[in-house]
N, C-alpha and C positions, 0 to 999 in steps of 0.2 A: 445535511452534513453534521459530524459530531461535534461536542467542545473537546477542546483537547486533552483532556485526559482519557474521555471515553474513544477519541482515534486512538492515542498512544494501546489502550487495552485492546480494540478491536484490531491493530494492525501487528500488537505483539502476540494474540491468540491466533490468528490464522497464519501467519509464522511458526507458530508453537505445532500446530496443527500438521503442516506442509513439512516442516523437521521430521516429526513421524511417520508422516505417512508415504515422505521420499526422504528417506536419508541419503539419497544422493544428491547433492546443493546443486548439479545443475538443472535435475530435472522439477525443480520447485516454481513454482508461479509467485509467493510471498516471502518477503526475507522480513526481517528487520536484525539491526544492528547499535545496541546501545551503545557502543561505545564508537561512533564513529567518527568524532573529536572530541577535544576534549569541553564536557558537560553540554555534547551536541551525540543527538541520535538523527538515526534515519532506517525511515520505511519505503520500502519498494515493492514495485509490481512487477515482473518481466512474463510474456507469454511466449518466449521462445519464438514468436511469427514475427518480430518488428517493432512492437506494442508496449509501453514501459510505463508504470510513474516512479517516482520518487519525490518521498516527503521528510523536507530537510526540519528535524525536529533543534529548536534553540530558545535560549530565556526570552527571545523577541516573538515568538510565536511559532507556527509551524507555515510554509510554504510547497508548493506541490507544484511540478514538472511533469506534465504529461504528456505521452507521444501516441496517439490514433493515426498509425501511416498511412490509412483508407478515408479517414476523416475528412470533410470537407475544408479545416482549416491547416491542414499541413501543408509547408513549402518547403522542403527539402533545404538548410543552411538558413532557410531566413522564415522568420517566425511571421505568422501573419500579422498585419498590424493591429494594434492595440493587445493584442494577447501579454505583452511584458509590458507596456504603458500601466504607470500609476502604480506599478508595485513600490511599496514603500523602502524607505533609503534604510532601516535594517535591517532589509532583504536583499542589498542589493549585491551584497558579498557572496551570496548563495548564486545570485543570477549570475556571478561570473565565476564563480568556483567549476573548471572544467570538468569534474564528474559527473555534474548535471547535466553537461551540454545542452545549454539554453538554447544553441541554434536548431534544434531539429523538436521542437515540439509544436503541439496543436493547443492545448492548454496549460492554463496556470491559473493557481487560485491560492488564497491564503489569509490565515487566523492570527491577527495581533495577539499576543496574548491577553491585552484588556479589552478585547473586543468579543461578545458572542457571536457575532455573524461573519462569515465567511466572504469575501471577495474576491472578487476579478475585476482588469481591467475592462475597459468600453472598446468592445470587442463587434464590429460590424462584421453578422455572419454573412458567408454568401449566397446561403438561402436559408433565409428566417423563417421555414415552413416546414425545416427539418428539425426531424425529434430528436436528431444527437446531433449537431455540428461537427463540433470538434471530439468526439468520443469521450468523453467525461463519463455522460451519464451511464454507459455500458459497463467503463473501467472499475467507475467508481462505484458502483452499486452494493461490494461489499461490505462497504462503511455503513449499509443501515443497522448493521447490531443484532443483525438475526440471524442466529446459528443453524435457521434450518435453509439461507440463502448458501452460508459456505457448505453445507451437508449436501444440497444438490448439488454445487458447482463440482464441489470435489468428487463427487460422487460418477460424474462426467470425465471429469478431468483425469481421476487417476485409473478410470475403470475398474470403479471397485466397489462394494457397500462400506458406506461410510455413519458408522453407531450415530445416531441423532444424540442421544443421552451422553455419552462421547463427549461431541462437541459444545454441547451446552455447559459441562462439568469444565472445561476450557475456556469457554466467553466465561465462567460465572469465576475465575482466578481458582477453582479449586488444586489442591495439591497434585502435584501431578503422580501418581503412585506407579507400580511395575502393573497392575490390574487393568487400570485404565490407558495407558499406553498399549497395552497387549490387546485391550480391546478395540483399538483403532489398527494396531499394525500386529499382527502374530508374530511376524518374522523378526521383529527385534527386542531389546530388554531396554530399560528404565536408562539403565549405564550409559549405554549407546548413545542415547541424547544430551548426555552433560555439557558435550565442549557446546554444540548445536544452542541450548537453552541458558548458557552460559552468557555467549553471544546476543543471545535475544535479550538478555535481563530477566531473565524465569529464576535463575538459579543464585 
């Protein structure tokens, strides 16, 4: 998993990306939202099947809410035990802030801000022999940082070819110009994205 500013980049580039390449906000898989209170952001996953994270970004760190509804740790209104166990007390505003709906997830993980390493509660799976329990590692796969992981997911997702060089000019913060948007999406102009990247924190 990243430090946090390398998520905050990787989860406001494939937002940036998903803006383009669906200007229609529903049928997007990544959002992000800088301004979602105030000197608090958040990033999200939604796949339209069931399947969601969100990552409440705050001066105390960042914390994540994950929902795998096929997962072996989902229980429908009640989380399975220890999955919220030991999240610390200034996260704990986040676990009950209803937008997250803490009751319908499979995982949770999260980044103090003066900590490098990422956490989870002590979380007994129901079978230690499965390679994704609680769907994490699937979800969460795009946070390795490698542009050519969202080039194939997208590339799937939107049924479409998706410019490798594209999206690396995107992980790498470059400007976003009318050239390089046109070369991810023909059918729309630079303009078009303002309110979209506005939102994100691009603009």
């Amino acid at each position: 998993m990243p430090d946090r500013d390398t998520f905050i980049r990787i989860t406001k580039s494939v937002a940036t990306l998903d803006a383009i390449l669906c200007p229609e906000w529903d049928g997007r898989y990544y959002s992000f939202d800088s301004h979602w209170d105030n000197g608090e952001q958040m990033a999200s996953m939604r796949n339209g099947c069931g399947d969601d994270w969100k990552a409440h970004i705050t001066q105390s760190g960042i914390i994540l809410f994950g929902l795998a509804h096929e997962s072996d740790t989902y229980r429908p209104g009640n989380p399975w035990p220890g999955v919220l166990d030991d999240v610390p007390e200034v996260f704990q505003a986040s676990v009950s802030e209803p937008a997250f709906d803490t009751t319908n997830l499979s995982y949770c993980i999260w980044l103090l801000s003066d900590s490098a390493e990422w956490q989870m509660g002590s979380v007994a799976f129901p079978f230690p022999d499965s390679s994704d329990p609680d769907g994490s590692v699937d979800f969460l796969a795009i946070l390795d940082g490698k542009p050519v992981t969202y080039r194939d997911w997208a590339t799937d997702y939107f049924e479409t070819d998706v410019d490798l060089a594209a999206v690396e000019a995107i992980y790498d913060g470059n400007e976003l110009t009318p050239d390089l948007v046109k070369s991810l999406n023909p059918q729309i102009e630079l303009e078009e994205t303002q309110e979209d990247l506005e939102g994100i924190g691009n603009r």
